[in-house]
C-alpha positions, 0 to 999 in steps of 0.5 A, a space after each residue: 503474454 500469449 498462451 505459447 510463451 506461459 507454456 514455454 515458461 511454465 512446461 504445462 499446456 494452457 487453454 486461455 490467458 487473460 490479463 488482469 487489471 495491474 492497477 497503478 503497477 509497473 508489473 503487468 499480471 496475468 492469469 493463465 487456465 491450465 488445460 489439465 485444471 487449475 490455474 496460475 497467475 503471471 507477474 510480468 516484471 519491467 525492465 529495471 526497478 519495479 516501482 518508483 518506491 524502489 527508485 527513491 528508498 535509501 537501500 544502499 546495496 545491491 539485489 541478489 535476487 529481485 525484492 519479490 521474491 526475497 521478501 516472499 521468501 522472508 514472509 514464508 519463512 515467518 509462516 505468513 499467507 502468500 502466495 506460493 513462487 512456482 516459477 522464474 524465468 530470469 531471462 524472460 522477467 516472468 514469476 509465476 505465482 499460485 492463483 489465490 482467486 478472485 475474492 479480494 477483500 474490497 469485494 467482500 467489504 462492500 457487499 455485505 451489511 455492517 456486521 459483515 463489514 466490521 468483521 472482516 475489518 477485524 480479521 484483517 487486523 488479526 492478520 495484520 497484528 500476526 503479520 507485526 509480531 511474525 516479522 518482528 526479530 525474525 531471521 533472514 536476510 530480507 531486504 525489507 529489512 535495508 530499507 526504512 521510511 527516513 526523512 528524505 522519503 517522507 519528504 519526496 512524498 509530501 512534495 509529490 502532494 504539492 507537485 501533482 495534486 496542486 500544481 498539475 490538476 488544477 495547474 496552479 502553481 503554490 506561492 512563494 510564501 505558502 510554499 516555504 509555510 508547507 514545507 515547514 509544517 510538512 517537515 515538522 510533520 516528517 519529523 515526528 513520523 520518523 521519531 515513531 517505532 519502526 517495525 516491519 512494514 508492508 506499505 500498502 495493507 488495504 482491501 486491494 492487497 489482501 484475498 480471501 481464500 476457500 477455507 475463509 483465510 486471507 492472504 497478502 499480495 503486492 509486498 515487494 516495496 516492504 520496508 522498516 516503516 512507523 508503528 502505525 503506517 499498515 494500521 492507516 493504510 488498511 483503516 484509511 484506504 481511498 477504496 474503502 471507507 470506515 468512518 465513524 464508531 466502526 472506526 474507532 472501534 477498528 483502533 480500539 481493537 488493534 489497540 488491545 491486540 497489540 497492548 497498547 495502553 496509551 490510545 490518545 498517543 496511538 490516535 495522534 500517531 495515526 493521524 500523522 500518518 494519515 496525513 502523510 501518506 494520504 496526501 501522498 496518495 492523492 499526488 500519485 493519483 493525479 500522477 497515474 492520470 497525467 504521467 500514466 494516462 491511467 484516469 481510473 483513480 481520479 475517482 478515489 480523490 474525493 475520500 482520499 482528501 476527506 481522511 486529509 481534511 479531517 485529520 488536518 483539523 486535528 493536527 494542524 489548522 493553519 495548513 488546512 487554512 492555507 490549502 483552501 486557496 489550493 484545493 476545492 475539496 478542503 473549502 
């Protein structure tokens, strides 16, 4: 993306174009210095589905506009933080978005000292509660709303763990038998997630996915693979993210307060639920890590694997024992 297509697209003159890191997007981003100030951010949009989330969801219809900007759309109209839709260029697969800057919330999480850190843990999940209540009963035609975490979802994922973090990265392939035993745990594990209470979700709720503005407010990016998921699934995401670690009482602190927020009596309940769903979709995680690797040639998560496994490992020895007996034969980091 140079200097010349942005103004094309965007009718103002620009002095530098500088391509930012996409992590493991199919999107490539961009931010662009207007010569008379200020700046924009360029979402360039593949040919095709947006991500492989969107390839295996159990959306049925057909997209009248790209999931981006109709779930931006939704979230505007429910008065949430995100960025603004400047532009589109259908023919050229481009949005220009408004340019929240560069205070990403993990910048600012691991900078500071411990009492910096749990507030902004807890501004988070005000945010995250506001998020929960705004889009629930909401209306509008979103397609978030189409789409939920079923069975066959939580089970491709599980099987992505199986697929690449065992049999691709040490390439040792699982045996029959511890086969058929983890897919059995696996998918008593999906059952119960999918009998949790969905709500709107919006999938990846971590410290990469929220920025902090001038005026000290954060905002949500990367939302478009939003779906009906279980009641705790952002919780987890922002609690258990693979960049950040929050361990400990500050932990269990984090819990306790959503849990106020949010009125939530039984924690027991809530804690279990939560480590279902750690286990779910942190196993996930590690799988698409070794995926970005080997299919990708993208290395740069490799590093995150270590603290993915330990939230694995940990909420394995609470809620089922026998696979994380069984996994030891397959994964150094559980032994």
């Amino acid at each position: 993306m140079n200097g010349e297509k942005v103004e094309q697209i965007i009718g103002k003159k620009v002095s530098k174009v500088e391509k930012l890191h996409g992590d493991a997007s199919y999107r490539e981003y961009f931010r662009a210095d207007l010569k008379d100030g200020g700046s924009v951010i360029i979402m360039q949009m593949p040919v095709g589905k947006s991500s492989v989330s969107e390839e295996i969801t159990n959306y049925k219809g057909e997209h009248k506009e790209i999931p981006f900007i109709n779930v931006q759309k939704f979230l505007v109209s429910c008065g949430l933080p995100v960025p603004k839709i400047l532009e589109y260029s259908e023919t050229e697969r481009v949005i220009v978005l408004e340019d929240l800057g560069d205070e990403v919330f993990i910048k600012q999480v691991t900078g500071g000292d411990a009492v910096q850190k749990e507030t902004l843990y807890k501004k988070a999940l005000d945010l995250l509660v506001m998020f929960q209540e705004k889009t629930s009963g909401a209306i509008g035609d979103c397609v978030a709303k189409k789409r939920s975490f079923d069975e066959v979802l939580l089970n491709w994922e599980f099987d992505h763990f199986r697929e690449y973090l065992i049999e691709n990265r040490p390439e040792k392939k699982m045996e029959g038998r511890d086969k058929v035993f983890f897919e059995k745990i696996t998918r008593e594990i999906t059952k119960k997630i999918a009998r949790m209470p969905k709500i709107f979700t919006h999938r990846d709720f971590q410290s990469k996915n929220l920025i902090l503005s001038k005026n000290g407010e954060l905002s949500l990016i990367d939302f478009q693979d939003a779906l009906m998921g279980p009641y705790v699934y952002d919780l987890v995401a922002l609690l258990r993210d693979s960049y950040v670690e929050v361990e400990g009482t500050l932990l269990d602190r984090l819990i306790g307060y959503y849990a106020d927020k949010k009125g939530i009596k039984d924690i027991g309940r809530l804690k279990r639920d939560f480590d279902l769903v750690t286990l779910q979709r942190k196993m996930k995680d590690a799988g698409r890590f070794v995926y970005i690797d080997r299919v990708k040639k993208n290395p740069n998560f490799l590093q995150y694997i270590p603290t993915t496994l330990k939230y694995v490992r940990q909420a394995l020895m609470r809620e089922s024992k026998d696979l994380l007996e069984m996994l030891k034969k397959y994964v150094a980091e559980f032994r």
